[in-house]
Structures are given as structure tokens and as C-alpha cells.
C-alpha positions as CSV (number, residue, x, y, z in Angstrom):
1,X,-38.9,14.7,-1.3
2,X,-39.7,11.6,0.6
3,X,-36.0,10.0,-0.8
4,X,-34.2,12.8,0.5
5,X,-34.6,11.5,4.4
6,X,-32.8,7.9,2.9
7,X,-30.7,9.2,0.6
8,X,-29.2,11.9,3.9
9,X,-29.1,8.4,6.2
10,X,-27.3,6.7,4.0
11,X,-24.5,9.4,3.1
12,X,-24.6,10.2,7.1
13,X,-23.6,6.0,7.3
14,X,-21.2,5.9,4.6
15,X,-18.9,9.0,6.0
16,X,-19.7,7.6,9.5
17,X,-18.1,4.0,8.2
18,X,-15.4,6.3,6.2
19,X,-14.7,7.9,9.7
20,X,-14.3,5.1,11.9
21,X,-12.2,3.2,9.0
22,X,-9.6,6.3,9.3
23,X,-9.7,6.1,12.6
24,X,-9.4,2.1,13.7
25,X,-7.1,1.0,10.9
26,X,-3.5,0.1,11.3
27,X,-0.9,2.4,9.9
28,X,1.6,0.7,7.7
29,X,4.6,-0.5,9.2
30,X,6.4,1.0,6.3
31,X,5.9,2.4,2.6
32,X,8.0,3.2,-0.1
33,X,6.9,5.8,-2.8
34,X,7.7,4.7,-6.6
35,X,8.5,8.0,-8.6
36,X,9.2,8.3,-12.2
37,X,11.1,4.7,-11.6
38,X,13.0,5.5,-8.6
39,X,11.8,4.1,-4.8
40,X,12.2,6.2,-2.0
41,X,11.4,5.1,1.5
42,X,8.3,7.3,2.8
43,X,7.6,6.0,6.3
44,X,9.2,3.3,8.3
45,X,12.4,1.5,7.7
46,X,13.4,-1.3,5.5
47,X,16.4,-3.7,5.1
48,X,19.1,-2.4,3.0
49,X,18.8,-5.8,1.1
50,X,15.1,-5.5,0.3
51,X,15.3,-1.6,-0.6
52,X,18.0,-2.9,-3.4
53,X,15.7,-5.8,-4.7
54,X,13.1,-3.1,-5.1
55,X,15.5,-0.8,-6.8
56,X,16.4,-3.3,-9.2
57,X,12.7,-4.7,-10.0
58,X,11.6,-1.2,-10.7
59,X,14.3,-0.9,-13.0
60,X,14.2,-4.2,-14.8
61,X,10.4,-4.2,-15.5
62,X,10.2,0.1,-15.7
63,X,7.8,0.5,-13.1
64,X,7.4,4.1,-13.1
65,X,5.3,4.4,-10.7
66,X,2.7,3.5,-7.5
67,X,3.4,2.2,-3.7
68,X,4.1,-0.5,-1.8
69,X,3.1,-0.7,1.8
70,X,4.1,-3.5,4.7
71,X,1.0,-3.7,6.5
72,X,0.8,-5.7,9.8
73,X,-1.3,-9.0,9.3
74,X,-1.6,-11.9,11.7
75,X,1.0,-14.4,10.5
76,X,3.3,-10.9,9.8
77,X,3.8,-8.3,7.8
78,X,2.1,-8.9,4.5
79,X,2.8,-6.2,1.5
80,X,0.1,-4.3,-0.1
81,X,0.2,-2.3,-3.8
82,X,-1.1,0.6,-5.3
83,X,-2.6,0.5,-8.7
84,X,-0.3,1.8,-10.2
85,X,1.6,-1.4,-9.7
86,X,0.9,-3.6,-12.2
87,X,-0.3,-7.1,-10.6
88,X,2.1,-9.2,-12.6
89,X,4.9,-7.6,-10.7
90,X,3.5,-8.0,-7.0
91,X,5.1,-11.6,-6.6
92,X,8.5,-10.3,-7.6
93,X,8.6,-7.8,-5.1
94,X,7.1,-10.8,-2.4
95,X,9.8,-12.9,-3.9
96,X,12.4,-11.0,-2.3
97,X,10.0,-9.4,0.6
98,X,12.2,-12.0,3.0
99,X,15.2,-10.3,2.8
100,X,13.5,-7.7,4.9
101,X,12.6,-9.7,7.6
């Protein structure tokens, strides 16, 4: 029994960190939802130009799936990916990420 007093701090800490993560983290200034191929916008608003890029990549390269979110960063919005997202397709979709600025 004397591991059960650690073991109880340290899952108290970790949902405590969880917690205050949730809580102090910046939401994203948009995100669009990949579905079966096709991108929808989720939250926030994007430039028609960049929405049709995305359109197209997902198409060319059959990304069926996964999210891409614009997440505030000091030198500007920066653009975060799911898993699902393969990584060999993130600097396509930064490739054209400035015809949403």
C-alpha cells in the first residue's frame, strides 16, 4: 500500500496539468475538418483562395482524412495537423497557407 499515496499524487498532478492546459491554451484561429476527402470549414474563417488549395491537395494526394488547425504563434498564424495527415503532405498545404493571409 505505501505506492498507492505516489501513485494518487501523481494522477492528482497529471489531471491537474491536463486541467490547467484546457484551460490556458489558445483556441485555434480556425480549423477545417477533412472527411472521407472532402474539407469543410469547422471553426473560423478562411480565404476563399486557400479553402480551394486545400480542396485540391486533398484531392490530388487522396487525403481522406484528419485536421488542420491555424493556431496563433508569435511571428503569426502557424498551421498545425492531425495524424491523420500524413507528414509528407504538411508543406503542401503551408505552401499555399499565404494565400490565406
Amino acid at each position: 500500500m505505501d505506492w498507492l499515496r505516489p501513485a494518487a499524487t501523481a494522477l492528482a498532478l497529471a489531471i491537474l496539468v491536463a486541467i490547467l492546459w484546457r484551460f490556458f491554451r489558445t483556441p485555434p484561429v480556425f480549423e477545417i475538418l477533412v472527411q472521407n476527402g472532402v474539407p469543410s470549414v469547422r471553426r473560423g474563417r478562411v480565404s476563399g483562395r486557400f479553402f480551394a488549395e486545400v480542396e485540391l491537395i486533398c484531392k490530388t494526394w487522396s487525403i481522406p482524412g484528419g485536421t488542420i488547425r491555424g493556431v496563433p504563434g508569435p511571428s503569426g498564424t502557424r498551421l498545425v495537423f492531425s495524424r491523420e495527415i500524413a507528414a509528407e503532405h504538411h508543406q503542401r498545404f503551408r505552401n499555399v497557407w499565404h494565400l490565406g493571409e
